[in-house]
N, C-alpha and C positions, 0 to 999 in steps of 0.2 A: 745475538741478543744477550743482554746480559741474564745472569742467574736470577730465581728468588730467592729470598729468603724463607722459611718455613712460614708455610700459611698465607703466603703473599701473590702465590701464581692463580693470573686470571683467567686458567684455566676450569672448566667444567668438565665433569666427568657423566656417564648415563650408562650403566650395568646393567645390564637385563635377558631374558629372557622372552620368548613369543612360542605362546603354543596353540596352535590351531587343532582345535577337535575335528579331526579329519584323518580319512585314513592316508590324503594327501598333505598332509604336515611338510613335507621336505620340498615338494613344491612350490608351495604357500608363502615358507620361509624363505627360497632362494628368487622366488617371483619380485616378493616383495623388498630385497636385497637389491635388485633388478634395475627396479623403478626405481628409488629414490637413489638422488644424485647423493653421495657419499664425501664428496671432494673437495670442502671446507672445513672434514674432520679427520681425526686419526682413529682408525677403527681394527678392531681386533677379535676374532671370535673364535672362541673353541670348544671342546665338545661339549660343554656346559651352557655359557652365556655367552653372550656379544658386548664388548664395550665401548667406546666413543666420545672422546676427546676433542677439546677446543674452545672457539670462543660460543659463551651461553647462548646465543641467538640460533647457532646452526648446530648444538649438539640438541637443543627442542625443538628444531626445525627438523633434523634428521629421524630423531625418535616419532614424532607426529607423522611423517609420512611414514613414514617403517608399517607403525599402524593403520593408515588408514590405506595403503596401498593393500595390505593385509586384507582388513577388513572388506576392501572390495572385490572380494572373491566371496561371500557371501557367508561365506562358513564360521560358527562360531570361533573370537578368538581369544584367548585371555594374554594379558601380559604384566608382567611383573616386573621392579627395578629399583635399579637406586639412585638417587643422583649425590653427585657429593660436590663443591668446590670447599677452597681452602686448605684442602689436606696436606699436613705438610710432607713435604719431596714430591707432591704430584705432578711432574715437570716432562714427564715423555709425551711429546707431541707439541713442545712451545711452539715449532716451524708452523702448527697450524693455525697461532695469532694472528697470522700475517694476513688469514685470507680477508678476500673484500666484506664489509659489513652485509648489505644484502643475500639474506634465505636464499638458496638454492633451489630451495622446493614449494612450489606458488600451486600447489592444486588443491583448489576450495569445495571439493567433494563434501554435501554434505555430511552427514556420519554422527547417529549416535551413541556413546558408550555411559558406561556406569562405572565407575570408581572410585577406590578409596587411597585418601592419603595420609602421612604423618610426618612431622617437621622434625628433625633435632639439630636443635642449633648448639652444638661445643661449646660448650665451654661456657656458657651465659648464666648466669645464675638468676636472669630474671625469663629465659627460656618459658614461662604458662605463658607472659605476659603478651609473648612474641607469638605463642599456637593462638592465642583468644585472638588479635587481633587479624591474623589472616583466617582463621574462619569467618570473623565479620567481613571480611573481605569478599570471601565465597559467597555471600549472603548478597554484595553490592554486586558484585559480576553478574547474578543469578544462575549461579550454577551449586549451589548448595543443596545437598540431598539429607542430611540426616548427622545424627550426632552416635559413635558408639566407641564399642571397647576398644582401645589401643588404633585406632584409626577416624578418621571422618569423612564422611560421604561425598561425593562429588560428582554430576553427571549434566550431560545436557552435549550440544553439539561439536564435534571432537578440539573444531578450531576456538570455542568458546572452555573448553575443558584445558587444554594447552594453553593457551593467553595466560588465564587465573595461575596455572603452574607456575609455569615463568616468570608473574608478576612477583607471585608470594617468592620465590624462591632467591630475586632477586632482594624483596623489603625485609626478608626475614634475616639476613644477614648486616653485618656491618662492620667498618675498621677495628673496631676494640674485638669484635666476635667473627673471623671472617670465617673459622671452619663449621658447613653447614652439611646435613646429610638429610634428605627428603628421599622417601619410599613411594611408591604408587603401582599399585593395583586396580587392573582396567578390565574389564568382558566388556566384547564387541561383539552383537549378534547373538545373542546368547537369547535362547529360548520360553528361559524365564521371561525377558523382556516382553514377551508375547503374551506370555498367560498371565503376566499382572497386568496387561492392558497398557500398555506403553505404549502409546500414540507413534513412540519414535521407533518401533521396534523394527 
């Protein structure tokens, strides 16, 4: 495969963390490891975070189950991440281009979360123009929760929560602007959901 150039590999990256409020946390984590097929990404984790490499489709494929395999153990779970493409030299893991386009991971469990996200796209100097329009966005999907400091709301059913990711993540970038970095912050099962009356709790 040839090289890229800086900022040109279409590779996707997903950094993160998962933390189950439980006193079985290391089960939880290694269950959920378990379950979801792993093998159209390059994946790495140490005693910090876990990260996950490859083409977009199967590094929010991977992450979305990671979650909701999680999540189906009932126990509240939070998780935290980053995603990046474009960066330049992020090129460990090119061999994992090659895999076939179809998700690996097809379980339509319902599930629902609450989260927030925020967008930074490199280098763009019209970057609000690009945050307004994928919140309108969140708004057409209907998964738009709320508008606050340093982040924006987003909740509803996990496979309707990851679509809207992936869409924005995708429109929020472009040729002239390819290095992107989007955050997201998720509670799964979380208790609160109950006592505000969350239908979906």
């Amino acid at each position: 495969m040839e090289p890229y150039s800086c900022g040109t590999s279409p590779i996707v990256g997903f950094r993160f963390s998962i933390h189950p409020m439980s006193g079985n946390f290391i089960s939880i984590i290694k269950g959920a490891l378990q379950e979801t097929d792993t093998s159209h990404v390059w994946m790495q984790t140490d005693d910090v975070s876990t990260v996950i490499r490859g083409k977009q489709q199967h590094v929010f494929n991977v992450a979305k189950a990671l979650a909701l395999h999680a999540a189906k153990t009932g126990e509240h779970i939070a998780l935290s991440g980053t995603f990046s493409a474009g960066c330049p030299g992020d090129t460990e893991g090119d061999v994992y281009l090659n895999s076939p386009d179809e998700p690996a991971n097809q379980d339509r469990t319902e599930q629902y979360v609450s989260s927030q996200f925020a967008l930074y796209p490199m280098n763009n100097p019209d970057y609000m123009e690009v945050i307004y329009g994928e919140v309108e966005r969140a708004k057409q999907f209907g998964v738009w929760n709320d508008s606050m400091h340093y982040a924006s709301g987003i909740h509803g059913d996990i496979h309707d929560v990851f679509s809207f990711y992936e869409k924005s993540f995708s429109s929020a970038r472009s040729d002239k602007h390819p290095h992107l970095v989007m955050t997201v912050s998720m509670s799964i099962n979380s208790p609160s959901h109950r006592t505000a009356g969350d239908e979906h709790a």
